[in-house]
N, C-alpha and C positions, 0 to 999 in steps of 0.2 A: 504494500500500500504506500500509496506516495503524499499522504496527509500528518505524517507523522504523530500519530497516535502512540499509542501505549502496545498493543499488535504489530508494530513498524519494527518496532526498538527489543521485544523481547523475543527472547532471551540474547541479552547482548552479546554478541560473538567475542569482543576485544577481551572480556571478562576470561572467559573457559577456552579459548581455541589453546590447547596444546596445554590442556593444563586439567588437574585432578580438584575434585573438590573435598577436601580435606583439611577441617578448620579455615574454613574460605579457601578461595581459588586459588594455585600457585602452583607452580610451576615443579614437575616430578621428577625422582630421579629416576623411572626406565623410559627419556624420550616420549615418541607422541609417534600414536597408529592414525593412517589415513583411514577415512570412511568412504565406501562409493557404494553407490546406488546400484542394485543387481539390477532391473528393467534399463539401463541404458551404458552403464561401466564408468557414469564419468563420479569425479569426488566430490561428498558432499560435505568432509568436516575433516579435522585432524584432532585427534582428543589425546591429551595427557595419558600415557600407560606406565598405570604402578608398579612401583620396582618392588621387592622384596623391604629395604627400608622404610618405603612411603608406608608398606602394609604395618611394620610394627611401631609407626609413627604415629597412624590413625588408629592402631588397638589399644594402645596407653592411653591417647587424648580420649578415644572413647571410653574408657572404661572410669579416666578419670568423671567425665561429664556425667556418665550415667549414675554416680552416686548421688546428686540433687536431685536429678531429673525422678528417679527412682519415687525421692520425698514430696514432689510435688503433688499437688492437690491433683484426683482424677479429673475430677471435669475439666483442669486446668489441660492436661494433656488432650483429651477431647478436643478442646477448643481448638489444638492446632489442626487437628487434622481435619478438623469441620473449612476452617482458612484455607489450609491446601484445597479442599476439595474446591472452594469457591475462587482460587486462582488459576485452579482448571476448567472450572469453567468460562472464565477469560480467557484464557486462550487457546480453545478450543480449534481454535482454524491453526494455530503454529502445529500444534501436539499432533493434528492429526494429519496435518502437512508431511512431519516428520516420519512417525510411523508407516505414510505411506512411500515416501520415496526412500526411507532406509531399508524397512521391511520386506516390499515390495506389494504388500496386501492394497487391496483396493480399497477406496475412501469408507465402503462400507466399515470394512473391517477396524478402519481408524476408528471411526465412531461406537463399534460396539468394542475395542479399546477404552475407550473414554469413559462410556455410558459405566461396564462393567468396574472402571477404575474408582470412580465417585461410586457406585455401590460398597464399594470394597472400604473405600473412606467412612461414611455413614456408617455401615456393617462397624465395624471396629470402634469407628463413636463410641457405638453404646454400650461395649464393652466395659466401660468407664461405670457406667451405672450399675451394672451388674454385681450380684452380692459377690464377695472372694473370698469366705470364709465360710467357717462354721464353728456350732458349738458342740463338743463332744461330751459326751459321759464320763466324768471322774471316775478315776478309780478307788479314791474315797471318798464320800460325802465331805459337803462343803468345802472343797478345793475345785480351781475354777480351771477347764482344757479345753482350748481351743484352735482350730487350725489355721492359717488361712494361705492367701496364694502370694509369692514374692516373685519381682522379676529374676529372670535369667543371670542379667549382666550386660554384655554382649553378643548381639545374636549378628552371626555372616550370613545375609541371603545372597545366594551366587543365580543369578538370574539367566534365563533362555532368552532366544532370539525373533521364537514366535508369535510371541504379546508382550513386549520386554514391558510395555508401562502397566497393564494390568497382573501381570507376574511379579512386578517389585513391588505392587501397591498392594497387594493380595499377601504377600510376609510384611514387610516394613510396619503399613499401617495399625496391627495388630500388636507386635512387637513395641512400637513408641508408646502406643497409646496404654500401655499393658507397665509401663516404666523402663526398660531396654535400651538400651545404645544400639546402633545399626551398622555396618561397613555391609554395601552394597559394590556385587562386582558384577556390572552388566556384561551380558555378551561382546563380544568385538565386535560381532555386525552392526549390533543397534544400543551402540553405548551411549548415541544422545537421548533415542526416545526411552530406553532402559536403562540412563543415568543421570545424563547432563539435566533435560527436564524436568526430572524428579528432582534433584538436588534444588534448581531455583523456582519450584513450585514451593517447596518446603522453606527456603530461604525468603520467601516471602511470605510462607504462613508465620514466620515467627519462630520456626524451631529453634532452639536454644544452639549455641555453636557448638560442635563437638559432638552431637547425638546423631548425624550424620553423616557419612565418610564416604563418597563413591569413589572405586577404583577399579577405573577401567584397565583391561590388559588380556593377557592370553593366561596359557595352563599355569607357567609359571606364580603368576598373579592368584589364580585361585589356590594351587598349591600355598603360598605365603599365608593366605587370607584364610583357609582352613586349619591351617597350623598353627595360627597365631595363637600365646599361651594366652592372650584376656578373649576370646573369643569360646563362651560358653555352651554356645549351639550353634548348627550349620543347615541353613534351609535351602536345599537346593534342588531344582526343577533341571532337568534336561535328560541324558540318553542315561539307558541301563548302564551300560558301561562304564560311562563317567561318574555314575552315581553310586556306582559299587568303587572306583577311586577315591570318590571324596569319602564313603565309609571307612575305606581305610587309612586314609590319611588321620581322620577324627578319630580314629580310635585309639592313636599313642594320647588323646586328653586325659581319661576320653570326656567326650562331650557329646552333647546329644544331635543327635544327627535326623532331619526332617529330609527323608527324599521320596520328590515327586517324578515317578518317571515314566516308563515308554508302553506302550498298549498295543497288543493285535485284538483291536475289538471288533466284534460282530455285531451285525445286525440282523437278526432272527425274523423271516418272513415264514407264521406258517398259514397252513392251507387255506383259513378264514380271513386271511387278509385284505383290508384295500388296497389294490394292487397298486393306484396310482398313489395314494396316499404314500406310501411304503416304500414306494421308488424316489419318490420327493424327498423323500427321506435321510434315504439312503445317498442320493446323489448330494444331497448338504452336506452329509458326515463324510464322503469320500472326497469333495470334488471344492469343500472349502475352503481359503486360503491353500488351496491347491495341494490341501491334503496332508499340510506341514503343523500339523497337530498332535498332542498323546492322547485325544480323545476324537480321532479320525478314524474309519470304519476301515479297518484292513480286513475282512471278509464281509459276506452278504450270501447268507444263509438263505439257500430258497426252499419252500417246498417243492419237489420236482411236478408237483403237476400245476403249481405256477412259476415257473422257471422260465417258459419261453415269454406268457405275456409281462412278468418283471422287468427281466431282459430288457424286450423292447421300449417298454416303461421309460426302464434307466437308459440307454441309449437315446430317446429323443432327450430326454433331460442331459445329457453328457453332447449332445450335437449342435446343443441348441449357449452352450455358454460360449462367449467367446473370448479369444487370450490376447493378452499382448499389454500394452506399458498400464500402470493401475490409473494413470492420471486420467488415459482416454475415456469418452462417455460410453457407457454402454460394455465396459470392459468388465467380467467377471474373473477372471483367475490372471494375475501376473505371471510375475515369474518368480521360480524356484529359488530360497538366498542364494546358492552358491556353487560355482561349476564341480564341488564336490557332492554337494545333496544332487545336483542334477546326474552326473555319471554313476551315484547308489541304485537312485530311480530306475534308469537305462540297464544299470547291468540285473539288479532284478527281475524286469520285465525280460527281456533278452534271454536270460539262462531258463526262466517261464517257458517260455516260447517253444526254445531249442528243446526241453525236457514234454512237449507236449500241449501247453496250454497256444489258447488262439487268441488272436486279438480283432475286436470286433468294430472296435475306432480307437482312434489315437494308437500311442505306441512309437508315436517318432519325434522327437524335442527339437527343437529348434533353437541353440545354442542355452538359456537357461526357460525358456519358454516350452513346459512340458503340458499337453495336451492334455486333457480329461479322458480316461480310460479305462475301456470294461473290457476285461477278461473274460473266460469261458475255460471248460476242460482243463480244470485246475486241481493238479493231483498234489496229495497230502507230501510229497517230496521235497517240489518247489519253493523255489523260494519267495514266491507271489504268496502263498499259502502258510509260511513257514516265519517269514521275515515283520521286521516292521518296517513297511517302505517309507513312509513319512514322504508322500507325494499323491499326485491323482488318479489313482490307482484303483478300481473298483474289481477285484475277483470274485466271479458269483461260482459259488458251492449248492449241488443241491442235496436234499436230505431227504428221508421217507417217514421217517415217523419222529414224534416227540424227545423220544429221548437219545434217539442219533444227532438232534439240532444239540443238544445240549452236551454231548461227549465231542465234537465238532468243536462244539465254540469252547471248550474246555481244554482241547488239546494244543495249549500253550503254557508256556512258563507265564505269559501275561496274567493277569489279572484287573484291567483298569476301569474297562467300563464297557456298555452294552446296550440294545436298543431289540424289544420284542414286541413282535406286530400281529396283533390277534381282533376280530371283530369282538371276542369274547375276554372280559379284561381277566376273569377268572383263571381261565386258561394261561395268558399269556403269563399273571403274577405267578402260576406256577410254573413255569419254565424257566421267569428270572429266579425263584429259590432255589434254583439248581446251579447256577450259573457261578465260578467262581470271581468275580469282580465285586469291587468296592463300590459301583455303581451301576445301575439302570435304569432304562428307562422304558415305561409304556405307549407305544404308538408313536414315538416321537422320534427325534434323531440321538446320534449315540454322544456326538459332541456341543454336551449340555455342562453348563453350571452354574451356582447361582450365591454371592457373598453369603447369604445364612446356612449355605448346606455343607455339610464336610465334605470336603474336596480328596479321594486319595484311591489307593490299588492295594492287591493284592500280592506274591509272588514278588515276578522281577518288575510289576510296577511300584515296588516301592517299598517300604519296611512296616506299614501298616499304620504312619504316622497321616492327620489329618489335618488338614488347613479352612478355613470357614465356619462363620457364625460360631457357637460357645463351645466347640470344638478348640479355637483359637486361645480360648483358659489354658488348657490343658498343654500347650502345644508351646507357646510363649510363657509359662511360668513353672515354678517350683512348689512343691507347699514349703511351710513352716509349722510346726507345733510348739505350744506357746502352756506351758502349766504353773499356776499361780497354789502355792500352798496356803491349806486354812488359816483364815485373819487370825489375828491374836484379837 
């Protein structure tokens, strides 16, 4: 905008280019990573990467800060995060600017970004009012015991690349408002909209200096930041893999360890389905931000005697999106972050292919621009069937009776979450009791969530820890017991 408003001017670049924010902005000791834009390759920032120092610089200043903060009045913390939320909503056109040209998601996805981020904010509010104790049962008459809930400390949220601002808003604001210190270390991809903008969203609620730390960087960085001795717990979203590293790095603390991770979910069509309904479905959860989700439909359960009209279902719905840069109108799937998630995609579907399976559209990328694409003749071998592709990828599997949908969608190390599609809600709630996932859903899509609901997986999605609504108690603090001996 060329009126110079208050939107022109924020978030000021001369402040943060090349620099961490870490007791205010300044300048780091590991250098400064470039940012570029996957839909087109050119750069769109250069951000501060924390070195090993910078990390145990910001885990003393936090841990120093977080002992007031600790004491402050609850509502008093509330109130920041209530500010936050209402500086996001000023600048709602930057945030979602950002998200979409670093991310690559389309403006839709900025905005339920946003939307989901202020729920998260709110959600965690109220936290504050919430009771954090209780009274227990003496073990002698007239002596007073009682429990209640203390923060952490230091809590490291190590954030993904796929919703970086509702993913940091989703631990953090729970964390602060609960009494905690934070060191946030966003992805490399989208370290503004999963750092930088958080950091002076917060900077302008009023957070107290030092209850904040972002530090952007690579493995090295998160290595530091998991290891750091004031960092009391480690909340981290991203791949199985990496989240079974950061378990082990935490556990010379040890320290409690929050991971959210990776899903081969299904989506369960059986025989009493609406077929169209069901395919709508199914193409949201596979064909969503292009499929770069842990609550993205990596199978689609059919019953085989609707199998071919699903099929074609999902095929007009997968022919009918169209791909390319997220700015253009009428664009539904961008492109993939990075020519590495783009060649996972390719050699999945590919070795698919070669071992049997058929592809019925898409199946061919276009440098990071990967089609929408349904499978067929998908044998339990493959890796289409086998993997988590973390792209748009829809394998359809069919099934014949009840309890083979359920041994199907069971036969993973996953556990994350699920979607069952029945005209009869009876039926379907009994197939999700069978199901081993942390989540389901009725008639709806698989990649669902909502700030009051616990957020988490089973297995290799995760360690059975839960993130959302008063889940967040439990998750962000400690107890304490407290016993006062008979008065004199």
């Amino acid at each position: 905008m060329a009126d110079g408003t208050r939107e022109d001017i924020w978030p000021d670049t001369t402040r943060w280019t090349g620099r961490i924010y870490s007791d205010g902005w300044r300048v780091s000791e590991g250098g400064t990573s470039r940012v570029t834009e996957p839909a087109t390759g050119e750069p769109l920032a250069e951000v501060g990467v924390a070195a090993p120092e910078d990390v145990a610089r910001a885990g003393a200043g936090a841990a120093r800060a977080q002992r007031a903060w600790a004491l402050a009045a609850p509502l008093e913390r509330a109130e920041v995060l209530l500010r936050a939320a209402r500086a996001l909503r000023e600048h709602t056109d930057v945030v979602r600017e950002w998200i979409v040209r670093e991310s690559g998601g389309v403006p839709a996805k900025g905005d339920y970004e946003i939307a989901a981020g202020l729920g998260q904010l709110a959600q965690a509010a109220g936290l504050a009012s919430l009771p954090q104790g209780e009274i227990l049962t003496p073990a002698v008459p007239g002596q007073a015991s009682h429990a209640y809930r203390v923060p952490l400390g230091v809590v490291a949220v190590i954030n993904p690349w796929n919703a970086p601002l509702l993913f940091a808003m989703r631990a953090l604001a729970p964390a602060l408002v609960l009494g905690n210190a934070v060191l946030l270390k966003p992805d490399p991809h989208t370290p503004v909209s999963g750092g930088v903008l958080v950091a002076h969203l917060f900077e302008e609620a009023g957070l107290p200096a030092g209850l904040l730390h972002v530090l952007p960087g690579g493995a090295e960085t998160g290595r530091a930041v998991v290891a750091d001795p004031h960092v009391a717990m480690v909340s981290f979203t991203g791949s199985t893999e990496a989240g079974r590293a950061v378990a082990r790095t935490a556990s010379a603390g040890p320290k409690r360890v929050a991971l959210e991770l990776g899903g081969k979910n299904s989506i369960v069509v059986l025989d009493d389905a609406d077929v169209e309904a069901a395919a709508t479905a199914g193409a949201l959860s596979s064909f969503g931000y292009q499929g770069q989700a842990c609550v993205a439909a990596g199978r689609h359960l059919v019953h085989a005697d609707l199998v071919e009209p699903y099929t074609e279902a999902l095929l007009g719905q997968a022919r009918a999106l169209r791909v390319g840069d997220p700015r253009d109108h009428g664009v539904a799937l961008g492109p993939v972050i990075s020519e590495h998630q783009a060649l996972r995609i390719e050699r999945i579907v590919d070795e698919s292919v070669a071992a049997g399976a058929r592809v019925l559209t898409g199946g061919r990328r276009d440098g990071l621009f990967y089609p929408p694409t349904v499978l067929d003749r998908v044998g339990r071998a493959m890796p289409a069937y086998r993997e988590e592709i973390f792209g748009p990828v829809a394998p359809v599997v069919p099934f014949r009776t009840d309890e083979e949908a359920v041994e199907i969608a069971n036969d993973t190390e996953y556990g994350l979450t699920a979607a069952v599609h029945s005209r009869s809600v009876p039926r379907a709630l009994g197939v999700a009791d069978q199901l081993r996932t942390g989540m389901v859903h009725i008639n709806d899509v698989s990649a669902k969530d909502a700030p009051n609901a616990p957020f988490g997986g089973m297995g290799a999605s995760g360690n059975g820890s839960r993130v959302g609504g008063t889940a967040n108690l439990e998750q962000f603090t400690q107890w304490r017991w407290v016993t006062v001996p008979e008065a004199v």
